[in-house]
C-alpha positions in Angstrom: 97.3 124.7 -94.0 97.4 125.8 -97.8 96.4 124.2 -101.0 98.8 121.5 -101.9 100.5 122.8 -105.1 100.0 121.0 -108.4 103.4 121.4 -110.2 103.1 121.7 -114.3 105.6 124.1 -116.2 104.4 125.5 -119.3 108.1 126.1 -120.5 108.8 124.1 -124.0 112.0 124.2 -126.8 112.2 127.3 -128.1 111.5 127.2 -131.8 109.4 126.1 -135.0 105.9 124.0 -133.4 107.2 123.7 -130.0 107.0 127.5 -130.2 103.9 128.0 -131.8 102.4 125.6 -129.5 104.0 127.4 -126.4 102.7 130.8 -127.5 99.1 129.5 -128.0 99.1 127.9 -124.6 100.3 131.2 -122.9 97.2 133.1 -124.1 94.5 134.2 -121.1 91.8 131.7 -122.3 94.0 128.8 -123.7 93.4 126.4 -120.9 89.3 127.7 -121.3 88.9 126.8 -125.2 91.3 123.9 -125.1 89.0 122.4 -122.4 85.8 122.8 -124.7 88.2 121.8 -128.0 89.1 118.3 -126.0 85.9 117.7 -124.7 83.7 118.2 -128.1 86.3 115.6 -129.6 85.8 112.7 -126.7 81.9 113.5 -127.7 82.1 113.3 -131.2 83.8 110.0 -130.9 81.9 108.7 -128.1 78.5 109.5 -129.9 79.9 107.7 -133.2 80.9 104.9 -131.2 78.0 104.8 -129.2 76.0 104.4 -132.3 78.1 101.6 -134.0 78.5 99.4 -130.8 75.0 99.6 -130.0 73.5 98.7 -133.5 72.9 95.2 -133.2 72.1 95.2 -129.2 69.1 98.4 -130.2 67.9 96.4 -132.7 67.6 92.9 -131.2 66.0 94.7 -127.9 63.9 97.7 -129.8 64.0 97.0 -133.4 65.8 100.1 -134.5 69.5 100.1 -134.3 69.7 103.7 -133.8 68.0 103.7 -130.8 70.6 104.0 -128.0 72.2 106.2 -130.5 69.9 108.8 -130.9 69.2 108.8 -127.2 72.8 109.9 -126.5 72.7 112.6 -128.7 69.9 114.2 -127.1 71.5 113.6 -123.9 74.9 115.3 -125.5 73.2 118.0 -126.7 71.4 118.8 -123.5 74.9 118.4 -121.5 76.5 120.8 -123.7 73.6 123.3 -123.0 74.2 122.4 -119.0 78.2 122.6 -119.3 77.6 126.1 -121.3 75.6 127.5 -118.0 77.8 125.9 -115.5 80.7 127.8 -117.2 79.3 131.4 -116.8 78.8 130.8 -113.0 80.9 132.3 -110.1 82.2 130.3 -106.8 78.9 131.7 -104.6 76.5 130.3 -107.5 78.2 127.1 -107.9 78.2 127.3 -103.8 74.5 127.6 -103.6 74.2 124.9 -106.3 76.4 122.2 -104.4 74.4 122.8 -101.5 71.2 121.6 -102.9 72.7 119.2 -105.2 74.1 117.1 -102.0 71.2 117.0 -100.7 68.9 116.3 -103.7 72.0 113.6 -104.4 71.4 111.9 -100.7 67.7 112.0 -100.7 67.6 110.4 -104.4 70.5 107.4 -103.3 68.2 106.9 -100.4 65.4 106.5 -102.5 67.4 103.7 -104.5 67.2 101.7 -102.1 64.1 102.1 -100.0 61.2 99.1 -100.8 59.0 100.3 -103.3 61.8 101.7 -105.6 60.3 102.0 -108.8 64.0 102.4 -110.4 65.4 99.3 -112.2 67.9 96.6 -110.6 70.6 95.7 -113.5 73.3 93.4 -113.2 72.7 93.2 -109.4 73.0 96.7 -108.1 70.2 98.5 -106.9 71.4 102.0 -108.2 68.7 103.1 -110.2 65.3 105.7 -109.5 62.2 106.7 -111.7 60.8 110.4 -110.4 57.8 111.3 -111.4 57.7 111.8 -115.4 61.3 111.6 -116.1 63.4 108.7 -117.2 64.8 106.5 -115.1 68.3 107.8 -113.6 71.1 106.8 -112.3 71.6 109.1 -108.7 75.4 107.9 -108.4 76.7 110.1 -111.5 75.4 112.9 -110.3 76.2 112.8 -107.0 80.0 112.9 -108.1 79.2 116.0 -109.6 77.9 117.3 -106.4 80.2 115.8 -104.2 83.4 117.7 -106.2 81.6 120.6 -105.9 80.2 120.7 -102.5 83.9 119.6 -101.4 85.5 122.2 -102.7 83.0 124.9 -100.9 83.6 123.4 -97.6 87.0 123.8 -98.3 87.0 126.9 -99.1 84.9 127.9 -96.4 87.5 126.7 -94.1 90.5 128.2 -95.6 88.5 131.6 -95.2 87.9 130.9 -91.8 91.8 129.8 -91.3 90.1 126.2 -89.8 92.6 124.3 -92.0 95.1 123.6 -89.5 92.8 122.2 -86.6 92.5 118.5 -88.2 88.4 118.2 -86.6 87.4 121.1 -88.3 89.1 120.2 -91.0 86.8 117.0 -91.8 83.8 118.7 -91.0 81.2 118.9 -92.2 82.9 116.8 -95.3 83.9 113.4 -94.4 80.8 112.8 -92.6 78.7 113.6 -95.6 81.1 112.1 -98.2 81.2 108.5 -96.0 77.2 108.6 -95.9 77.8 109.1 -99.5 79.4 106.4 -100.3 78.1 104.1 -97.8 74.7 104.6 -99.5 76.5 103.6 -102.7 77.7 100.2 -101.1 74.1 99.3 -100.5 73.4 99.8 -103.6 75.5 97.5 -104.1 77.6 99.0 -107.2 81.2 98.1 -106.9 82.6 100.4 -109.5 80.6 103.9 -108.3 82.3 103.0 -104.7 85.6 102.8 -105.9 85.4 106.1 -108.0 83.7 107.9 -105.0 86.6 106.4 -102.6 88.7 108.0 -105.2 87.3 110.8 -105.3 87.6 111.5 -101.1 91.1 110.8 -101.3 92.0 112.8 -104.4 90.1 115.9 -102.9 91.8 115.5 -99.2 95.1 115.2 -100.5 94.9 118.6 -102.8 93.7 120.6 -99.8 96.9 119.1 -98.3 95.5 116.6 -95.8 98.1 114.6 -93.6 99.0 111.7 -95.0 98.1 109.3 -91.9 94.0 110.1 -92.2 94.0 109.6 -96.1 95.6 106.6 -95.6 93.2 105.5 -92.5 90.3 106.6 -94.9 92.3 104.2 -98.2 91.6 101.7 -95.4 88.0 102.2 -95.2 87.3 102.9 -98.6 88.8 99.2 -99.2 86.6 97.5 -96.6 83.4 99.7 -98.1 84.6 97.7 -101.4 84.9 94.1 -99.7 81.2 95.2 -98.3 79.9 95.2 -101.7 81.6 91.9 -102.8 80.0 90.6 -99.5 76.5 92.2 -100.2 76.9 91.4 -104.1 76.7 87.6 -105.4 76.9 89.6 -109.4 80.3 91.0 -108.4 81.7 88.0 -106.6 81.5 85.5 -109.3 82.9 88.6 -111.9 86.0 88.7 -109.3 86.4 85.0 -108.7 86.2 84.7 -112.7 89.0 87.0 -112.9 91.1 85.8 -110.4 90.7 82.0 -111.7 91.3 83.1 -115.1 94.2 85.9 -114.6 95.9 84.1 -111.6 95.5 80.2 -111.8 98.3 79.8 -109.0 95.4 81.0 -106.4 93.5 78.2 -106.7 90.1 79.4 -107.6 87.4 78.2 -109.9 85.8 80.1 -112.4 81.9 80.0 -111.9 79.3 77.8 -114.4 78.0 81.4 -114.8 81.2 83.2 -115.7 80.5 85.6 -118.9 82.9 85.6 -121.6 83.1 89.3 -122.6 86.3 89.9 -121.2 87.4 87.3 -123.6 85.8 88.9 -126.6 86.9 92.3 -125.3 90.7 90.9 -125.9 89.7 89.3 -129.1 88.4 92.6 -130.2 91.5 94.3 -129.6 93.6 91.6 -131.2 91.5 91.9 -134.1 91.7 95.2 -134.7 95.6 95.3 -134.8 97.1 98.6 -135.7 94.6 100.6 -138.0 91.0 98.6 -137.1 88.3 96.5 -139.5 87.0 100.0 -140.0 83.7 101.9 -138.7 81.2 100.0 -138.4 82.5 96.4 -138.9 82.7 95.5 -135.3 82.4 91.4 -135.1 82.1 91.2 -131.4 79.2 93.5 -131.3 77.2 90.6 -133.2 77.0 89.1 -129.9 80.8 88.3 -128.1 79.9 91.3 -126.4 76.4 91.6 -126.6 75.2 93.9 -124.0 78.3 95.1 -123.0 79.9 96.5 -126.6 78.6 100.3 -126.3 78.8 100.5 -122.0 81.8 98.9 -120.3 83.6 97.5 -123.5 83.0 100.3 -125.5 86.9 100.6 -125.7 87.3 97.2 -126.8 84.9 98.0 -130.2 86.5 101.0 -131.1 90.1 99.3 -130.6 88.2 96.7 -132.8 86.7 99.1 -135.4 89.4 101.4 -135.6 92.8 100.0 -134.1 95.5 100.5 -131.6 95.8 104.2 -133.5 91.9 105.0 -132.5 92.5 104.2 -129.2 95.8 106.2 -128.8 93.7 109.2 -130.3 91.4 108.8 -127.4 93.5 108.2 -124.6 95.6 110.9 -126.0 92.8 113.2 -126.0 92.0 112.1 -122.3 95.6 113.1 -121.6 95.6 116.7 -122.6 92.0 116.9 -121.0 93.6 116.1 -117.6 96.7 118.0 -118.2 95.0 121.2 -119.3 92.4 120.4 -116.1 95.9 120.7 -113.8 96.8 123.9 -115.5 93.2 125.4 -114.6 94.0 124.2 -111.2 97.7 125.7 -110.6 97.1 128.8 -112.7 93.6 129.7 -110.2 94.6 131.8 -107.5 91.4 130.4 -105.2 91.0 127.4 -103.0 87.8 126.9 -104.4 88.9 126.9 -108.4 92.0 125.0 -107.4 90.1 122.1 -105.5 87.0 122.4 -107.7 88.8 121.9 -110.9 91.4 119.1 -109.7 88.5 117.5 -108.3 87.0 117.1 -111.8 89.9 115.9 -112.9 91.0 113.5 -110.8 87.4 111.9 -111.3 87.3 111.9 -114.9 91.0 110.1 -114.6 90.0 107.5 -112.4 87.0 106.3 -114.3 89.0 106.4 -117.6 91.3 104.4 -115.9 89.6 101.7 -114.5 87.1 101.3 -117.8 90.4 100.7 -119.9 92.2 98.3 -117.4 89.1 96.3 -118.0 89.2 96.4 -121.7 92.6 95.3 -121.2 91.5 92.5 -119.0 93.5 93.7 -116.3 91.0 94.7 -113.6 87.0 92.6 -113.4 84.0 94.0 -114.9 82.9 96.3 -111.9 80.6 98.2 -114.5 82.1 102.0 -114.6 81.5 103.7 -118.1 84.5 105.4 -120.0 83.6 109.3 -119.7 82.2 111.3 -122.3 82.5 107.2 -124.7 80.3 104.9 -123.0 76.0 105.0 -123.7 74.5 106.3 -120.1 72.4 109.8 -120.3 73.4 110.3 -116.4 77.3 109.5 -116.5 77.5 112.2 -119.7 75.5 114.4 -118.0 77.3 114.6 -114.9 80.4 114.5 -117.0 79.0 117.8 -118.5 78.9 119.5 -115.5 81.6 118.8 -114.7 83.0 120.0 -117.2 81.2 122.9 -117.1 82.9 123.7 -113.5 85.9 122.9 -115.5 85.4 125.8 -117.9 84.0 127.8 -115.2 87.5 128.0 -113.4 89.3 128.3 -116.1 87.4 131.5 -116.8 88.4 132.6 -113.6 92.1 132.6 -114.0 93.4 135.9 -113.2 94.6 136.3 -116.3 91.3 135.3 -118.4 89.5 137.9 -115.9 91.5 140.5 -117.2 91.1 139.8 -120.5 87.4 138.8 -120.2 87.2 142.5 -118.6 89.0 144.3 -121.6 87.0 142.9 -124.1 83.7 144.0 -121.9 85.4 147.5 -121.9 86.3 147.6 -125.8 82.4 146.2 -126.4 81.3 149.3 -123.9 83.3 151.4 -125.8 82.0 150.6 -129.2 78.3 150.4 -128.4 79.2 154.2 -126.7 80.6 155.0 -130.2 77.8 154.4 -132.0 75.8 156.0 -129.9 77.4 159.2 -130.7 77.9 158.4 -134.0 74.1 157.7 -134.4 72.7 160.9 -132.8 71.4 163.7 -135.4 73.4 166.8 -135.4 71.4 169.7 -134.4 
């Protein structure tokens, strides 16, 4: 069984921009430095924002409003260090790395919710860990990482061993692992990290080509693991009875004594804003519509607020060509492991976009999943970072960037060699 293919042409109109644009794209490390380009802009913006929605919030809780802030900077800092590394690293590094970060990621989500925890509960879900001296962490985000990675090694272990035809070997040893996975995540009771990791299993089964009557037996499962954590959940339930009460009426449900009203004030914020924003900083629904919520899960909701339906088209447009040029890394590697590795990335980064803006929008209940590389959380951006950093790592490793990676290594040979000679004292 081969890689499913992931069909984008590169062909554009001949002529003025289109051209221009065409040529640049067509260079050996286009897809690498337009990866990097994208994602120090959805940084940049998410660190301003960050910093604006949080203001009031850090200040009520710590008494400075830069606080939550400053902390994502330093996390953004260190993630670009982390993304940097991750990019100069082959398939039997990142291999070795996947290995240990499974199982570092499964002993950590066990330890969320073993008694004794000394991690923080938060709106319900038991997803968080405290390890020795550092911070608090959430084990989730970076077990995405880990599970894209680690999935794409198994895969590419099979293909090598031509096991991708026999449907058992196939599924070994991943869906085993990737169901304890996310079946850990259901008792932590976090709605919106299940979905993404159900995601996730699907996405990367159907680019190795799985047939389509086990992805739709696992879609199956991955929707009763979700009813699970509605069941296990009384946080979630009233947030989806809210929504059902106040989206659908004609169902006959009753919206909870407890319902909050931020996806409310999320809609006001985006109706406020209107076309070009209030302008930085002058957020209303950050004084308190939002409270809590302005720089996590509404995050989009302030900067449609702050800056307007044009600020948000800037990001979602910058999310667009991130994914796009992710597919590009993906059809233009000529291994199993690039191809699934950097699809994988992708198709994670897409569905937690996706499902933060639907909420903005009001169209899906708050099931708490942060907008990558936007919303405050030092272990979403981190993870985001490396994968990002596997991102640039197969882009690197396009045939064509090899060979040009390798000419400029033989022109820099070649020069130092020159001076060499041109440095020795004549006799």
């Amino acid at each position: 069984m081969s890689a499913r293919e992931i069909n984008l042409t590169d062909e554009a109109p001949k002529g003025g921009i289109a051209s221009a644009v065409r040529q640049a794209m067509s260079q050996p490390l286009a897809d690498y430095y337009l990866v990097a380009a994208l994602t120090a802009a959805l940084t940049g913006i998410g660190l301003f924002m960050v910093l604006s929605a949080s203001s009031v919030f850090a200040m009520v809780k710590t008494g400075d409003a830069y606080y939550f802030g400053r902390w994502q900077l330093y996390v953004a800092v260190g993630g670009a260090v982390v993304a940097a590394i991750f990019s100069r690293l082959g398939q039997k590094a990142l291999t070795l790395l996947a290995w240990f970060g499974m199982a570092a990621a499964l002993v950590l989500l066990a330890l969320t919710i073993l008694p004794g925890n000394a991690g923080a509960a938060v709106g319900g879900q038991q997803a968080w860990v405290k390890v020795l001296f550092l911070p608090s962490m959430q084990p989730s985000e970076f077990a995405k990482a880990a599970l894209v990675i680690w999935g794409a090694a198994v895969f590419a272990h099979r293909f090598q061993q031509r096991q991708l035809d026999n449907t058992k070997q196939f599924l070994l040893p991943f869906l085993p692992v990737a169901g304890l996975v996310l079946a850990l995540v259901v008792a932590e009771r976090d709605l919106g990290t299940a979905v993404v990791f159900g995601a996730i299993i699907l996405l990367q089964l159907w680019f190795v080509g799985a047939p389509g009557k086990i992805i739709a037996w696992l879609a199956s499962l991955s929707l009763a693991a979700g009813v699970s954590v509605l069941l296990l959940s009384s946080s979630h339930r009233v947030k989806v009875i809210a929504f059902l009460a106040e989206r659908f009426p004609s169902l006959g449900f009753t919206a909870p004594a407890s319902t909050s009203d931020q996806p409310n004030n999320a809609i006001y914020a985006l109706a406020t804003g209107g076309w070009w924003g209030v302008g930085p900083g002058a957020s209303r629904q950050k004084w308190g519509g939002l409270y809590n919520g302005a720089h996590t899960d509404y995050i989009l909701a302030v900067l449609g607020e702050e800056l307007g339906l044009f600020g948000v088209l800037v990001v979602l447009g910058l999310l667009f060509a991130l994914i796009y040029t992710g597919l590009r890394v993906a059809r233009h590697s000529n291994k199993l492991f690039w191809r699934v590795a950097s699809a994988g990335v992708v198709g994670w980064i897409a569905v937690q976009a996706g499902i933060n803006t639907m909420v903005a929008f009001g169209l899906l209940p708050v099931i708490g999943v942060p907008f990558p590389f936007l919303s405050y959380g030092g272990s979403a951006l981190l993870a985001c970072f490396i994968g990002i950093g596997v991102l640039l790592a197969a882009a690197r490793h396009e045939p064509k960037a090899l060979e040009e990676l390798e000419a400029r290594r033989e022109a820099t040979r070649r020069s130092r060699m020159s001076g060499v000679v041109v440095a020795r004292p004549a006799k």
